[in-house]
C-alpha positions in Angstrom: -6.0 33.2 14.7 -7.8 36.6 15.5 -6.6 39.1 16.4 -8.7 42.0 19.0 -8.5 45.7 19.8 -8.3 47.2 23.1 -11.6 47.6 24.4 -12.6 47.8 27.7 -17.0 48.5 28.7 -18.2 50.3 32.4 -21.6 50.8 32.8 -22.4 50.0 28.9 -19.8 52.9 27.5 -16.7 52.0 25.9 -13.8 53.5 27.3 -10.2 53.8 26.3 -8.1 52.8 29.2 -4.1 52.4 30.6 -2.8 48.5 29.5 -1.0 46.9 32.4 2.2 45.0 30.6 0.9 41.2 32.0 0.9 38.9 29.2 -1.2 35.5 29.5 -1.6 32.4 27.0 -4.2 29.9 28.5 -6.5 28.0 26.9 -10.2 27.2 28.0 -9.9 25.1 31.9 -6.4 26.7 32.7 -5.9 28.5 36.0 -4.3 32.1 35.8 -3.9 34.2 38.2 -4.1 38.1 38.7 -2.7 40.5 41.8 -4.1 43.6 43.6 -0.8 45.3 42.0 -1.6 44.6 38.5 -5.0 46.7 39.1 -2.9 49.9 40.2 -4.2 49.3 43.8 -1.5 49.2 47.0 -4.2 47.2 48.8 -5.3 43.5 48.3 -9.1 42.6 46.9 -11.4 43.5 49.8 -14.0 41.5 47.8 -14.9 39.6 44.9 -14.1 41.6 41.7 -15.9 41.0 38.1 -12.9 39.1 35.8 -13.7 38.8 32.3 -12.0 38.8 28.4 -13.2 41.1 25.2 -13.3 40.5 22.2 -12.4 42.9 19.7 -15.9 42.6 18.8 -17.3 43.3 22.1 -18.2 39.9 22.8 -17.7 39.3 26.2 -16.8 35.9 28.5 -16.7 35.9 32.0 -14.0 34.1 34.1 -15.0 32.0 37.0 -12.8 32.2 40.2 -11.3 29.9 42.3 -12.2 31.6 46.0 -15.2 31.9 47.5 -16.1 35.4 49.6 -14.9 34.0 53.0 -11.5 34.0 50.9 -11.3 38.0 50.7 -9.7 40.4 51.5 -6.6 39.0 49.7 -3.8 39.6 47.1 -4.4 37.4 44.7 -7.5 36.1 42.2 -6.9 32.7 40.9 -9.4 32.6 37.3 -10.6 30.5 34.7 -12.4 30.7 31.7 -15.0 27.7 32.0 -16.4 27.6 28.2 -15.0 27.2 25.2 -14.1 30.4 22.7 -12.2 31.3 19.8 -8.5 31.2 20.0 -7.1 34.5 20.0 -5.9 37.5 21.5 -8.3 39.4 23.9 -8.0 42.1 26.9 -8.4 41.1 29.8 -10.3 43.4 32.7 -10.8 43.4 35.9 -13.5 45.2 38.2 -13.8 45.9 41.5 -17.0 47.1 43.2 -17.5 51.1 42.6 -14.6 51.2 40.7 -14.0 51.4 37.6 -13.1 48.6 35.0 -9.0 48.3 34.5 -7.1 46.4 32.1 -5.1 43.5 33.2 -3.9 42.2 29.8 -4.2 43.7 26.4 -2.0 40.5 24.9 -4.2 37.9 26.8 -3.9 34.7 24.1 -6.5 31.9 24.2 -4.3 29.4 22.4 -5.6 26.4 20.1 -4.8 22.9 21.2 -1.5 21.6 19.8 -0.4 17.9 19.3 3.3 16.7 20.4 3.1 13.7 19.7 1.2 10.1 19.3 2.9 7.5 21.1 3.6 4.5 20.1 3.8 5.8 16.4 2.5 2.3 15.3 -0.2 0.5 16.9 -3.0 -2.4 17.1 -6.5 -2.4 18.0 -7.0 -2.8 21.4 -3.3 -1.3 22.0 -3.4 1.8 24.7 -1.9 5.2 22.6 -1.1 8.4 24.0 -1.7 11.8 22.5 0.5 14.5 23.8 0.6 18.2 23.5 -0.6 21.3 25.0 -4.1 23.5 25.5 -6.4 20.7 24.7 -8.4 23.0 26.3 -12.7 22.2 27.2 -14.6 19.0 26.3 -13.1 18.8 23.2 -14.7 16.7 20.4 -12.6 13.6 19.4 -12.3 11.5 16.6 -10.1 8.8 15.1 -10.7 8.6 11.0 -8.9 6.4 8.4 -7.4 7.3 5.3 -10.5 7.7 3.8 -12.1 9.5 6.1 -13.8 6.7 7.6 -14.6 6.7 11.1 -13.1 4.4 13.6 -14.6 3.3 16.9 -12.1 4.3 20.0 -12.3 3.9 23.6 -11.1 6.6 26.0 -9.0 5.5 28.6 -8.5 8.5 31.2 -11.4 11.4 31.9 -10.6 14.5 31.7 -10.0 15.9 35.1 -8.0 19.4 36.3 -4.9 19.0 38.2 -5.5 22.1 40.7 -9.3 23.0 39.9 -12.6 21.3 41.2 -14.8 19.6 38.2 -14.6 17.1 35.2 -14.9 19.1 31.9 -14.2 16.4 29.5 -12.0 13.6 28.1 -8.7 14.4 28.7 -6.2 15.4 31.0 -4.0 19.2 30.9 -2.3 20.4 33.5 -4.7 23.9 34.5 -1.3 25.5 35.4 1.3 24.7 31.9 -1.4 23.6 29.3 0.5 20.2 29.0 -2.3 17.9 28.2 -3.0 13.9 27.0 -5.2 11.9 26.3 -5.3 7.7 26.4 -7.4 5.6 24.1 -7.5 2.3 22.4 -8.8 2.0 18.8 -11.6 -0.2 17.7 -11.0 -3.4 15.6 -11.8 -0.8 12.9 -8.3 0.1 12.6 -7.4 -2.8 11.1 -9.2 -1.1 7.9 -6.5 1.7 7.7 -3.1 1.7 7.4 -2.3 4.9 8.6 -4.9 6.7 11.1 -5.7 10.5 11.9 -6.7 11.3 15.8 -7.9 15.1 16.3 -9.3 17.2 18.7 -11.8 19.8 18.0 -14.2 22.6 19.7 -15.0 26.0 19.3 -11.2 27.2 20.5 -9.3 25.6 17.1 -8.5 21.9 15.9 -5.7 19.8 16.0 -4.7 16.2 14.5 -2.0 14.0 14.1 -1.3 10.4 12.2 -0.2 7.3 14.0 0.7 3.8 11.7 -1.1 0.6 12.3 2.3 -1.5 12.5 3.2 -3.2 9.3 3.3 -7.2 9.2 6.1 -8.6 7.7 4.5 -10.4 4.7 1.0 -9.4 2.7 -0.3 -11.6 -0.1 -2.3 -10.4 -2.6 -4.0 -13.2 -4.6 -5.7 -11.9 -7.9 -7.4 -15.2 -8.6 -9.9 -15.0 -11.7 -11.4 -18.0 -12.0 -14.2 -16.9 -14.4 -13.3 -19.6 -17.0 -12.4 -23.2 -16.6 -9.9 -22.9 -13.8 -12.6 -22.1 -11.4 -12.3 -26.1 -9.4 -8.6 -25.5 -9.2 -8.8 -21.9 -8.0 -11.0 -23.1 -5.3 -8.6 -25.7 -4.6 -5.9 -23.2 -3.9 -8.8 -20.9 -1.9 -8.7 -23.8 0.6 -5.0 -24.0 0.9 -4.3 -21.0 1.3 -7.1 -20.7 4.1 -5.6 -24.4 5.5 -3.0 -21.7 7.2 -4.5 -18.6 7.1 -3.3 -15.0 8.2 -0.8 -14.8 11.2 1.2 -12.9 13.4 3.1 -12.3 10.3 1.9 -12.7 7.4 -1.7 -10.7 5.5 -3.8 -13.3 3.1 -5.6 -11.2 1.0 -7.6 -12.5 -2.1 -9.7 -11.3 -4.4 -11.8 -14.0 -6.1 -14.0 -13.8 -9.5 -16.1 -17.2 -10.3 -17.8 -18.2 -13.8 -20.8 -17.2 -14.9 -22.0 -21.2 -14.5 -20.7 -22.1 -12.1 -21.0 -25.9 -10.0 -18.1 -26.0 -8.4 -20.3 -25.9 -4.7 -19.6 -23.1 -1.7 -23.3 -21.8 -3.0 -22.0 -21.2 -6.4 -21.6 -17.9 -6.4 -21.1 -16.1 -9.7 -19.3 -12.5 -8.9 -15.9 -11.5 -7.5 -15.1 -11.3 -3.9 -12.4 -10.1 -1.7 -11.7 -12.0 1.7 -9.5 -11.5 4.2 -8.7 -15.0 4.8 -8.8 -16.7 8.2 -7.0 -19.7 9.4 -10.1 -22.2 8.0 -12.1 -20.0 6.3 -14.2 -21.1 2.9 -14.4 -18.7 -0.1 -18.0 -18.0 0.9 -20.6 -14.4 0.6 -21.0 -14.6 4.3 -17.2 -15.1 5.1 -16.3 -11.9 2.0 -16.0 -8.2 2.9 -18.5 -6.8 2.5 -17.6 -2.5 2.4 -14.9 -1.9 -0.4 -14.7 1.4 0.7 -16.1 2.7 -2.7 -19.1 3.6 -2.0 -20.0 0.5 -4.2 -20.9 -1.9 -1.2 -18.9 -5.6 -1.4 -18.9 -8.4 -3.9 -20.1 -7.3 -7.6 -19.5 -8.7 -10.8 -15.2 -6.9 -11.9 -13.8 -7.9 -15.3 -10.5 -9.5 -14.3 -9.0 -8.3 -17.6 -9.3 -4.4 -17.1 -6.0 -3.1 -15.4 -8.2 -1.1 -13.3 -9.4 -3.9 -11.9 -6.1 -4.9 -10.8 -5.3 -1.4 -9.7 -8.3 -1.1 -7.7 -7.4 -4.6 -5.7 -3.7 -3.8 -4.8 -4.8 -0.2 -4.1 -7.4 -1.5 -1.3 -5.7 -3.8 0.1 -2.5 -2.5 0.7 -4.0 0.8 1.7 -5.5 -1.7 4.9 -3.0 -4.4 4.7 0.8 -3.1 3.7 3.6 -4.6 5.2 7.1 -4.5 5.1 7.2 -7.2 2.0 4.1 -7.4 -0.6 3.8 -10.2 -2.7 1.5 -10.0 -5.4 0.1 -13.6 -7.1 -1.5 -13.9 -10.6 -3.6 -17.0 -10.5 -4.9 -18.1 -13.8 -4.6 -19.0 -17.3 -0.9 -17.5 -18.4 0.2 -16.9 -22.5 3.6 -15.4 -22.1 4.0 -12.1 -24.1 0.5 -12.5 -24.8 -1.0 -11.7 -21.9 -2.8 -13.5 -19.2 -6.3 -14.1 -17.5 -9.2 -15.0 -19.2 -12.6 -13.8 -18.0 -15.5 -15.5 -19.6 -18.5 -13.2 -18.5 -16.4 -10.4 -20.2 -16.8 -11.4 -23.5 -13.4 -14.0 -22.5 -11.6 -11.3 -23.0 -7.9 -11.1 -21.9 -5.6 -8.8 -19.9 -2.3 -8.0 -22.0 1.0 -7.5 -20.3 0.8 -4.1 -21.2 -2.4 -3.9 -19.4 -0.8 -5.9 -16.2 2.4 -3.8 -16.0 -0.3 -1.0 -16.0 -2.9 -2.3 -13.6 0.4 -2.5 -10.9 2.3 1.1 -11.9 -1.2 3.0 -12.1 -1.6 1.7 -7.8 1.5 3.4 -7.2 2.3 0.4 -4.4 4.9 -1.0 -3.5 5.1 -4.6 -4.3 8.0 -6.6 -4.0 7.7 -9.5 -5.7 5.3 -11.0 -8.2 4.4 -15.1 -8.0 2.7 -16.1 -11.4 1.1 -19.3 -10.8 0.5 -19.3 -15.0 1.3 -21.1 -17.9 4.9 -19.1 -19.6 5.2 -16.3 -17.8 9.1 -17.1 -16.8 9.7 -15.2 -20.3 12.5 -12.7 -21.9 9.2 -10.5 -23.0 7.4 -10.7 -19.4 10.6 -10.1 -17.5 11.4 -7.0 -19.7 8.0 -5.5 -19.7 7.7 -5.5 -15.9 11.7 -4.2 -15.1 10.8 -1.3 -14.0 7.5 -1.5 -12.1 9.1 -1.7 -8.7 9.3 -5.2 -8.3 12.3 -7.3 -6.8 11.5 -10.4 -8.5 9.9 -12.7 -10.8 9.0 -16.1 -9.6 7.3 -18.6 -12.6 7.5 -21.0 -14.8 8.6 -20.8 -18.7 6.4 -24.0 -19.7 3.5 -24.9 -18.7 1.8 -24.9 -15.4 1.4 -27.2 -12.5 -2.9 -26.9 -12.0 -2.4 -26.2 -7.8 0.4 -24.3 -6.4 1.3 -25.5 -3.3 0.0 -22.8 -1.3 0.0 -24.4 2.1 3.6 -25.8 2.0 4.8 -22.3 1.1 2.8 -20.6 3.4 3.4 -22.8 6.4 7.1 -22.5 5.8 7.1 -18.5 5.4 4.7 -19.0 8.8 7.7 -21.0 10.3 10.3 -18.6 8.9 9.1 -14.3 9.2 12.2 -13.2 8.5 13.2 -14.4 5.4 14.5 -12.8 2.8 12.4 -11.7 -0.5 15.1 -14.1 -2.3 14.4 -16.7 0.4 10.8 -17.1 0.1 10.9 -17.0 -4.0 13.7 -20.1 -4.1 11.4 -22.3 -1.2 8.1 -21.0 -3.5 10.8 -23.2 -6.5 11.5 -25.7 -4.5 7.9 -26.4 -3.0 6.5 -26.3 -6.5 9.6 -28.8 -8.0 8.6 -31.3 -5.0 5.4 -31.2 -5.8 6.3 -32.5 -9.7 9.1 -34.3 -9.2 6.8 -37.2 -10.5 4.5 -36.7 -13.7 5.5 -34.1 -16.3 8.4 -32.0 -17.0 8.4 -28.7 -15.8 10.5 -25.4 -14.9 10.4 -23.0 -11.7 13.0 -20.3 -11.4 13.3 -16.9 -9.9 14.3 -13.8 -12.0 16.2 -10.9 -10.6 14.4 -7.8 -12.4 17.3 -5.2 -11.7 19.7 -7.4 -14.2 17.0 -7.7 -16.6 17.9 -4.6 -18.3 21.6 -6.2 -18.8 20.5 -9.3 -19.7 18.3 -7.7 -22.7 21.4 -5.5 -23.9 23.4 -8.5 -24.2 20.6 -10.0 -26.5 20.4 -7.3 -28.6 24.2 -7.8 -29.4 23.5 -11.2 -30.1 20.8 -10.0 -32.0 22.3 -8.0 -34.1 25.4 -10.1 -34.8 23.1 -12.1 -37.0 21.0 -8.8 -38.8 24.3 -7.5 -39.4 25.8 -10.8 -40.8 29.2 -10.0 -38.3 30.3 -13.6 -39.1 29.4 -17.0 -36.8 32.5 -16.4 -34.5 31.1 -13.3 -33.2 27.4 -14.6 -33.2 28.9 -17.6 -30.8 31.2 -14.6 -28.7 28.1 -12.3 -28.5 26.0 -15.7 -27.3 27.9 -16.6 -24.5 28.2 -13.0 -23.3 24.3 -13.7 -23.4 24.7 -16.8 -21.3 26.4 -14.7 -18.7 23.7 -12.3 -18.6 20.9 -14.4 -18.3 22.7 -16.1 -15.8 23.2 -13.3 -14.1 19.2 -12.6 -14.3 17.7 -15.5 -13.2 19.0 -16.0 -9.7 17.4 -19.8 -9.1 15.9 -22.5 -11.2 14.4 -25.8 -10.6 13.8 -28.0 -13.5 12.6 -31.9 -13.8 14.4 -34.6 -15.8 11.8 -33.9 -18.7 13.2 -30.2 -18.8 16.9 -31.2 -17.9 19.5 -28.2 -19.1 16.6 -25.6 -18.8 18.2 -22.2 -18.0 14.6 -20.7 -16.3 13.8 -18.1 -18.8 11.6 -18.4 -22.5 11.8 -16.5 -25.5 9.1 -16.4 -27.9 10.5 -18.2 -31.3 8.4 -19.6 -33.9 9.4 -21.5 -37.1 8.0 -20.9 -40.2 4.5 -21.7 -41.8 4.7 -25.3 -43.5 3.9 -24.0 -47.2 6.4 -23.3 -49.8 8.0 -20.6 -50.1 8.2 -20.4 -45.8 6.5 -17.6 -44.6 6.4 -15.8 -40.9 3.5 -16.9 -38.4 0.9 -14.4 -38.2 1.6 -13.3 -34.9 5.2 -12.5 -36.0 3.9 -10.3 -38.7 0.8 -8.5 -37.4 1.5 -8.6 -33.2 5.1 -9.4 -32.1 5.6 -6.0 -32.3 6.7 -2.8 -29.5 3.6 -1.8 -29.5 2.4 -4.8 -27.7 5.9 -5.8 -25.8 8.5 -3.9 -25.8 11.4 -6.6 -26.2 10.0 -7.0 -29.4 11.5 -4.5 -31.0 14.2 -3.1 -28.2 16.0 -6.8 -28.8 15.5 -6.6 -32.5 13.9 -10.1 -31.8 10.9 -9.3 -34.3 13.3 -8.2 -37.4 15.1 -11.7 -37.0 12.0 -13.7 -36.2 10.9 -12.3 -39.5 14.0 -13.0 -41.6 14.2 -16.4 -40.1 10.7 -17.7 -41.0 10.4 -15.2 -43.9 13.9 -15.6 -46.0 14.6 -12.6 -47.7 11.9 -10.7 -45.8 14.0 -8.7 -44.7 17.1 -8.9 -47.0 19.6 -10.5 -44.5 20.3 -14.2 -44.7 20.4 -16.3 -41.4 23.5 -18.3 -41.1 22.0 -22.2 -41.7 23.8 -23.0 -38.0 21.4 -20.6 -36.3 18.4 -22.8 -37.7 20.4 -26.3 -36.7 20.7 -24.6 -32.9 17.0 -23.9 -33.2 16.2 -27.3 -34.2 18.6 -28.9 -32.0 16.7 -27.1 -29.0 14.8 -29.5 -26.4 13.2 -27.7 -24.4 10.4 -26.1 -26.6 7.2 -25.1 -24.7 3.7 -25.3 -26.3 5.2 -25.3 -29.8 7.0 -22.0 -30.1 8.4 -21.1 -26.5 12.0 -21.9 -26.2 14.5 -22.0 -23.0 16.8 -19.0 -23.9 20.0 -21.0 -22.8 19.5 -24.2 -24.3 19.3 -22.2 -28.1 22.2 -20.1 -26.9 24.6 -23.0 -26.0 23.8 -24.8 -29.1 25.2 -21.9 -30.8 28.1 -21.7 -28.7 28.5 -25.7 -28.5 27.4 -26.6 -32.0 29.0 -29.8 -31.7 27.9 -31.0 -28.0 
């Protein structure tokens, strides 16, 4: 704000003269008022006197008054200042003909406009918001912006139009005697681009602004579906069902869509990645994608699935426009457990790790809630470790491998039917649709993981673990495994198995036998990559040093009690050769004899 000396001009000469003690804070449009005793004078205005305000700088504004000259002689001048000017303090004179000028005010404050409030806090498009405050002052220039500073299209729903003074000066409405002031809009279906919104006022007096919330659904979906490999029919398949329902009242469907590099699979066989907002019927087609991604990039492009900042950049986006108060995230593609997941074939077929997935969601600093792999043996010990702490409730997936078509629509439809379930709620009916939907053909697992007690349930593994390094005798090994069994227990919250998988405890653990050549020797991976450099269970369980003395004997130097082999022979359920269910190798250690 700036602030102006006393200066008062008569007849082009600056003159010092006597302040009057008034004080005045108005803004541009407000009604003030001056009396014939403020001027020194005993006697009322016999006519029309010059009003104006001064600048420090001598730059000078003239106030417009209310009466006319059939008004005078009178006591009172009722001003305003009909143009916009810096906010600030200014004197404020008065002059009457043949007389010299007199100061009214030397603490006459134009005041900035100031915001209150934006009422409701949370709105739609189309939804009527008020903006409250005080001196919004002249014709000021309005605008409605989204987080990044993209504009959004608004209706005005009340002029501007003074209370006690003749004239329409604008788009809003202030009370020309207090300042109090709002205005009444509707924002454009543009909003829905934006989670959180900035309204503001601006014109020559100052700026203001404030934030309002577009309300928050209670469900977002973010599908990352790469189907740049030999997925892409099924993904498309899933496309459809997840557009059979579309978004709701409720619930955000949000996908973002990579195809191969040949594709046939029809819907004009594109070969990029889009992102779709998707619509009760919708097909994954160019026309039907968005097509601004708010990068300055334009729409649909060719994006390596595989980079985490791939993956950063799609959660980032869309729940910047789409958060709500539950944010499932779903991995849709080829799955390898510890190994990683996603395979894009126009990248070279490269492969994200899980390093490079934990990454690709802590690097968007979102919140998601719960991640849905619809992959092959991601339900693992090493996936469920890596991802504890990345803000995620839960883990919903299968250990073995996976069912080609999740049943999108069932679950959907029955979240659609059901808003207010729980984050535990939806992952058991996501188990249960997916167990109905094989409950003829092949074996298979589908359980939900609790990633708070994953920490717990690794600790107790360790113990196990190192019952057997440290040769502590079988009877502790088969105490220190059933304290394991509690854990995991404890972890994995719900599971759903077929008859194929029966005695599945919902959770895999990466463990190889040895190479078929004599002497034994330890799997390459076990020697060269199952390490905590790639996944951290590795070596925070001490799960690669016994991997490696059980298919390398000797290698270390710590022998491996011949029952621990039987319990890993005896095991059942073993999942594309070397994943096995964690409690079916533990209770053959604890029940030997079952």
């Amino acid at each position: 704000m700036k602030t102006y000396l006393l200066i008062a001009v008569a007849s082009g000469a600056f003159l010092f003269c006597s302040a009057v003690s008034a004080e005045y804070n108005v803004a541009p449009g407000m009604i003030f008022t001056i009396s014939s005793e403020q001027t020194g004078n005993e006697s009322d205005f016999e006519e029309c006197p010059e009003v104006y305000v001064l600048s420090a700088d001598s730059q000078k504004t003239d106030c417009t008054m209310k009466e006319k000259k059939s008004d005078f002689p009178r006591e009172n001048i009722t001003c305003v200042i009909t143009r916009s000017i810096p906010a600030g303090t200014y004197t404020l004179y008065i002059r009457e003909k043949g007389k010299a000028p007199a100061i009214i005010s030397s603490d006459f404050t134009v005041k900035a406009p100031e915001i209150y409030s934006v009422s409701p806090p949370e709105a739609s498009p189309g939804e009527i918001i008020t903006v409250r405050g005080k001196y919004f002052g002249l014709s000021p220039s309005i605008s409605l912006t989204g987080a990044d500073n993209r504009k959004i299209g608004f209706t005005i729903m009340k002029p501007f139009k003074y209370s006690n003074w003749k004239g329409s000066y604008g788009k809003s409405t202030m009370d020309t005697s207090t300042g109090e002031s709002e205005i009444l809009f509707s924002a454009g279906r543009g909003l829905e681009q934006h989670e959180t919104a900035t309204f503001s006022i601006s014109s020559k007096t100052g700026d203001a602004s404030s934030q309002f919330n577009k309300p928050r659904k209670k469900w977002s979906f973010l599908f990352y579906m790469n189907a740049d490999n030999d997925l892409e029919a099924d993904l498309l398949n899933e496309f459809l069902l997840i557009s059979s329902v579309g978004s709701g009242n409720d619930i955000d469907l949000i996908v973002q869509l990579d195809r191969a590099k040949d594709s046939k699979n029809g819907f004009g066989n594109w070969t990029i990645t889009h992102r779709f907002y998707v619509e009760k019927g919708m097909e994954p087609l160019p026309a039907n994608a968005i097509q601004d991604w708010n990068d300055g990039k334009g729409g649909g492009r060719e994006v390596d699935m595989t980079d985490p900042g791939s993956l950063t950049s799609f959660i980032t986006w869309a729940l910047q426009r789409y958060p709500a108060e539950n944010n499932v995230l779903v991995v849709v593609d080829h799955g390898y457990g510890w190994r990683g997941l996603s395979i894009d074939e126009t990248s070279n077929s490269k492969h994200m790790t899980l390093r490079g997935f934990k990454q690709g969601i802590e690097d968007s600093a979102a919140d998601i809630n719960l991640i849905l792999f619809d992959a092959c043996l991601m339900q693992s010990m090493e996936v469920a470790y890596e991802l504890r702490h990345c803000g995620a409730e839960y883990i919903v997936g299968s250990q073995a491998p996976a069912s080609p078509v999740m049943p999108f629509d069932k679950i959907l439809t029955d979240l659609g039917e059901n808003p207010e379930w729980s984050l535990l709620e939806l992952a058991k009916d996501i188990n249960d649709r997916y167990a109905e939907k094989n409950s003829e053909g092949i074996y298979y697992t589908h359980s939900t993981v609790r990633l708070d007690a994953v920490e717990g349930m690794a600790d107790a593994y360790l113990n196990f673990t190192k019952a057997i390094i440290e040769e502590e005798g079988f009877s502790s090994i088969q105490s220190k495994a059933a304290a394991a069994i509690e854990a995991l227990q404890n972890a994995v919250v719900y599971n759903r198995c077929g008859n194929q998988a029966a005695g599945s405890g919902g959770i895999g653990i990466y463990f190889p036998k040895a190479l078929p050549v004599t002497p034994p020797q330890a799997p390459d991976e076990v020697r060269d990559f199952y390490m905590g450099n790639i996944v951290e269970f590795a070596s925070d369980s001490c799960w690669n040093l016994f991997l490696y003395g059980f298919t390398a004997p000797g290698i270390p130097p710590f022998p491996i009690d011949p029952r621990i082999h039987n319990a890993r022979d005896s095991v059942t359920n073993v999942y594309s050769n070397d994943i096995v269910d964690v409690y079916g190798f533990l209770n053959e250690i604890v029940n030997p004899d079952e």
